[in-house]
C-alpha positions as CSV (number, residue, x, y, z in Angstrom):
1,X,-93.9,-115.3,-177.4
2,X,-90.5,-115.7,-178.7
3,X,-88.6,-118.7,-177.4
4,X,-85.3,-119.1,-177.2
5,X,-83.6,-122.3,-178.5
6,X,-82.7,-124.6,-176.0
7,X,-79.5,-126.1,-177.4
8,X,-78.3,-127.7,-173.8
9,X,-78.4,-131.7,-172.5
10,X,-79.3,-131.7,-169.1
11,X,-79.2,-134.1,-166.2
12,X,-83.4,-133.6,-166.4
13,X,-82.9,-135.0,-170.0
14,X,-81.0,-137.7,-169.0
15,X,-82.6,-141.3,-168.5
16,X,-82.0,-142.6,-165.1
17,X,-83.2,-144.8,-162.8
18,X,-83.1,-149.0,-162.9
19,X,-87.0,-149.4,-162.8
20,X,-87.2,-146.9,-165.9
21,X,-84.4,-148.3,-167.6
22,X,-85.6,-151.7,-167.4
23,X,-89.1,-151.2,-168.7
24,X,-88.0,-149.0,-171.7
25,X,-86.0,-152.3,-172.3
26,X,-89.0,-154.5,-172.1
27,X,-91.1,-152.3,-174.5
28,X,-91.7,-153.2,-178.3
29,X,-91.1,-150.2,-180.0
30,X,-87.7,-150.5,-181.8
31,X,-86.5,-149.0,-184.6
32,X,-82.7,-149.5,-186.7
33,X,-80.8,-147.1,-188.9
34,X,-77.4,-148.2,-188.6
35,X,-75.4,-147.4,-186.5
36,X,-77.8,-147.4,-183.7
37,X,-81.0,-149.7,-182.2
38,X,-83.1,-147.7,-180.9
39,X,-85.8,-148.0,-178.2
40,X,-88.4,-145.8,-177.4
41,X,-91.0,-145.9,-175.1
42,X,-94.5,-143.0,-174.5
43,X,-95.2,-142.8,-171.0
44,X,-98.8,-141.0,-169.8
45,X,-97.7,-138.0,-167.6
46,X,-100.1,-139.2,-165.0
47,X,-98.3,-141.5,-163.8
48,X,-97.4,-141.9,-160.1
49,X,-93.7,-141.8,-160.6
50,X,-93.8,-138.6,-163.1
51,X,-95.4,-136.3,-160.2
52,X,-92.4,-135.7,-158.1
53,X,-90.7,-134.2,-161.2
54,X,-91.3,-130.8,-162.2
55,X,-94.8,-130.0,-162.3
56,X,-95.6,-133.2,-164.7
57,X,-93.9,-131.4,-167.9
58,X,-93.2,-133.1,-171.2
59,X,-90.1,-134.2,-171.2
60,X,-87.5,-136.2,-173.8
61,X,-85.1,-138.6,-171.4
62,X,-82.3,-140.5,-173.5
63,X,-80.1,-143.0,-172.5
64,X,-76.6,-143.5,-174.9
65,X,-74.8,-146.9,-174.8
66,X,-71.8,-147.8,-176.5
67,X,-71.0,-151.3,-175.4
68,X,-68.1,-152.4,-174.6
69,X,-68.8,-156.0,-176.7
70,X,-68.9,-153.2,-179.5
71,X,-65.9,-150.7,-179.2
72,X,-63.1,-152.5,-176.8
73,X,-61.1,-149.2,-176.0
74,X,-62.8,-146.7,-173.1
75,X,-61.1,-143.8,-174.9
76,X,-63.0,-144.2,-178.5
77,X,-66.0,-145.4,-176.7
78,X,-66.4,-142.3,-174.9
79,X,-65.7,-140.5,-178.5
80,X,-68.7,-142.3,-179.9
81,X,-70.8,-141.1,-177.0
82,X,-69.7,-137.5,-177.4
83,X,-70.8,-137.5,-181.0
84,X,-74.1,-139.3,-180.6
85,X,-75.1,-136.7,-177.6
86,X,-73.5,-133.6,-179.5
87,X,-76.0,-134.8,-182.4
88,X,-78.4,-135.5,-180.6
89,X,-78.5,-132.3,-178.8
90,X,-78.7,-130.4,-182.4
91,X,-81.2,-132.0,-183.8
92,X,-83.8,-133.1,-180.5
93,X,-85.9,-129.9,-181.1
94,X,-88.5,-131.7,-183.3
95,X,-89.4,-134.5,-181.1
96,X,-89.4,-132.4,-178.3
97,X,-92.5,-130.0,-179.8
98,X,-94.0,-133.1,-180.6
99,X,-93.5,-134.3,-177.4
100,X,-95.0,-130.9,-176.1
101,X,-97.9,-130.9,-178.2
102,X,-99.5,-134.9,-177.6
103,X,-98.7,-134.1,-173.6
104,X,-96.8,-136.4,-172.6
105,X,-93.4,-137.6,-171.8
106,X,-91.1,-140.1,-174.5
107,X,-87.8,-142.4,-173.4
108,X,-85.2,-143.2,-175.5
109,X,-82.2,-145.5,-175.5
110,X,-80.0,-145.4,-178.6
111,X,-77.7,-148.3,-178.7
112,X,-74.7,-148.2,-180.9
113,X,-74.2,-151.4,-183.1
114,X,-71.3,-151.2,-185.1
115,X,-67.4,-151.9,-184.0
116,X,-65.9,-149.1,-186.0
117,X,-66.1,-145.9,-185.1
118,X,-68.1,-143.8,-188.0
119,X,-67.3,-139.9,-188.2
120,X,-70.0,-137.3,-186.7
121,X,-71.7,-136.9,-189.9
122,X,-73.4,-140.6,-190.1
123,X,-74.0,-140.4,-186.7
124,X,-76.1,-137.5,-187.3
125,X,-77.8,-138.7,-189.8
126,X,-78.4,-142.0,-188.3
127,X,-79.9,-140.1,-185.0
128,X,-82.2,-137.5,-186.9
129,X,-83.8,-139.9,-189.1
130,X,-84.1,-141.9,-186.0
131,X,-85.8,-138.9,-184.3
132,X,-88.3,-138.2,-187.6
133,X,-89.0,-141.9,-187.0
134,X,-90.1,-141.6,-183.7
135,X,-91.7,-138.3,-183.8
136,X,-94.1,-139.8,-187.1
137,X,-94.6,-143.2,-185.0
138,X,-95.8,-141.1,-181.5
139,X,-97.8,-138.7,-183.9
């Protein structure tokens, strides 16, 4: 069974939804590597709210945040974002076997920290030693 790699961010992966939002907020699993906080949350795939989506799958939703406290201009704000979700999207395979083997579904909000705006290669390191993190943490 050869699979093909899955390089693409969909609306699916994305983390939506007040209710959802706000408990991944109130859970204790953080973790730092700066530039980002990160919060991460398992959730059981039987729960009530996970059977209208597709068949109860596995999934990985993420949830980027720049503040605007953080990084004053909406043009480099949005530039952060693009390079935390372009990294992101390279390097979420990992987690997302994990995530496929334990049977269940994982959210994540990263939450960048610093007020200068770091090139794309500490953000992807930040973001894949934040995603080893999690996936040895959930294991």
């Amino acid at each position: 069974m050869d699979k093909v790699m899955d390089n693409s961010l969909t609306k699916k992966e994305r983390l939506c939804g007040k209710s959802v939002i706000s408990e991944l907020f109130n859970s204790n699993n953080s973790l730092f590597c700066y530039p980002f906080r990160c919060l991460w949350e398992a959730v059981p795939l039987d729960n009530s709210e996970n059977n209208e989506s597709n068949d109860n799958q596995p999934t990985v939703s993420v949830l980027f945040s720049v503040p605007k406290r953080r990084v004053k201009h909406a043009n480099k704000r949005n530039l952060v974002k693009r390079r935390m979700k372009e990294s992101y999207r390279l390097n979420k395979h990992a987690l997302v076997d994990s995530v496929n083997i334990n049977n269940q579904s994982i959210h994540v909000a990263l939450l960048y920290v610093s007020t200068d705006i770091l090139d794309y290669h500490k953000i992807e390191a930040a973001i894949k030693t934040l995603l080893v993190e999690i996936e040895k943490v959930n294991k």
